[in-house]
Residue, then its C-alpha position, 0 to 999 in steps of 0.5 A: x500500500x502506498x504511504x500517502x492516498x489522496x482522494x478527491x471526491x465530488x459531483x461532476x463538472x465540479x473542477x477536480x480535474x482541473x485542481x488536479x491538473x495544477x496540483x500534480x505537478x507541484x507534488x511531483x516536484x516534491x520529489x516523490x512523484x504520484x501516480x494516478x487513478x481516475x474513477x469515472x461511469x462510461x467514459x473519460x479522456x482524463x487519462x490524457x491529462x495526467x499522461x501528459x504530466x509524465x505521471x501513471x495513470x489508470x481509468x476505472x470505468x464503473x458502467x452500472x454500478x455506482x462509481x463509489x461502490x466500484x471504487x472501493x471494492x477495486x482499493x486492493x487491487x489499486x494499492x498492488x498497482x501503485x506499488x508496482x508502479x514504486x509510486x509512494x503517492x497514490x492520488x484518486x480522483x472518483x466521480x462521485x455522482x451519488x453525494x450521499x457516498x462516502x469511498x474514504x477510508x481511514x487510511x487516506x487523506x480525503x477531500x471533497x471538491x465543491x463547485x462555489x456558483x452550484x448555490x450557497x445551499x450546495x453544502x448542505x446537500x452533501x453527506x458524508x462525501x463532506x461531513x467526513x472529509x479532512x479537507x474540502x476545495x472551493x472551485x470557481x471562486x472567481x466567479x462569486x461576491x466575497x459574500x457567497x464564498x464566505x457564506x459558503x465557508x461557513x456553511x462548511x465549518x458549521x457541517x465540518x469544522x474540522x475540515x482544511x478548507x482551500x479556495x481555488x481558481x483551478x484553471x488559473x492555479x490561484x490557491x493551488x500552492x497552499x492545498x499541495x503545501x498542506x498535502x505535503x505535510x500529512x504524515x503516513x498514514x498507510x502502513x499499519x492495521x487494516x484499512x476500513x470506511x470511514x462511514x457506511x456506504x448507501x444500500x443499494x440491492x434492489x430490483x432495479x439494480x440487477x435490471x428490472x425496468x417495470x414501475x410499481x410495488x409488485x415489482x420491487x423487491x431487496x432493499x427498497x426506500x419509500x417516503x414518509x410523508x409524515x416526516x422530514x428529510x433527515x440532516x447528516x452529521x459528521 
């Protein structure tokens, strides 16, 4: 197992390439270059980009499983990768379509990338992918007042106050020194004891999963939720 794991989870078309494409090529001038894996659904040319910066890389598509569930059943498999590769740093980035996932484990260091022009309400519609993170970056500041990335943050602090919290630019890079500075100096965490979950992953054998396509309660059977209409949603805590 690699000493060092970064994860970096977070809705789509939120910038976490586009964090990566800055950051990589500082933690490789750390002198310990990393290596890639890209988690993503049908497709994904994101290879391309970490090729392109003389680092390994490989693409784990998850077809119709959730890509968080695929991630973590294939961890073993990319920790033997990894050192094969004689990467002491292992760097994911996972689709995360589902905000209700949570692919971190206690051996990694576990960020969660939040776009800030999704809504100033954007943090409280994520669970643990938040909640559990060690640290979150704030993409596409550029595009909001100072009063929304503030109210932003705090929303952060008050659902993780433990939370390293980055502002970025990813295209333009501004920020990007702080984040690979911080990641730099997390100590191994990899090398002692089983690794586990951080929190348990959303149920998800029912019906449909396994390709049933008629609508109705005759029809749906293994693990099935219904609303309550008597009660209100329920509000994840770290």
């Amino acid at each position: 197992m690699p000493n060092h794991i970064f994860l970096f989870s977070g809705a789509s078309a939120v910038g976490k390439t586009s964090v990566l494409r800055s950051l990589l090529p500082l933690l490789k001038q750390s002198g310990a270059p990393p290596c890639v894996c890209k988690i993503d659904c049908l497709q994904s040319g994101d290879a391309a980009v970490f090729e392109e910066l003389g680092l390994p890389c490989v693409t784990g598509l998850s077809g119709d499983i959730c890509p968080d569930h695929f991630l973590v059943s294939n961890l073993p498999e990319l920790w033997d990768w990894a050192d094969g590769q004689r990467c002491d740093t292992l760097v994911i980035e996972t689709a995360g379509l589902c905000h209700r996932c949570s692919p971190a484990t206690i051996h990694m260091v576990a960020g969660c990338v939040l776009d800030c022009t999704a809504s100033c309400k954007a943090p409280g519609q994520l669970g643990p992918m938040l909640t559990q993170a060690d640290f979150v970056v704030l993409t596409k500041t550029d595009m909001v007042s100072q009063a929304e990335l503030e109210i932003i943050s705090w929303q952060i602090g008050e659902l993780n106050p433990k939370a390293a919290l980055f502002p970025v630019d990813g295209l333009a890079g501004y920020g990007i020194d702080r984040l690979a500075q911080w990641l730099l100096e997390q100590p191994a965490n990899c090398s002692s004891g089983e690794d586990v979950l951080r929190h348990t992953m959303p149920s998800g054998v029912c019906s449909y999963c396994v390709g049933e396509r008629r609508v109705g309660g005759a029809f749906q059977q293994g693990v099935v939720g219904k609303i309550d209409f008597g009660k209100e949603a329920p509000v994840w805590s770290a």
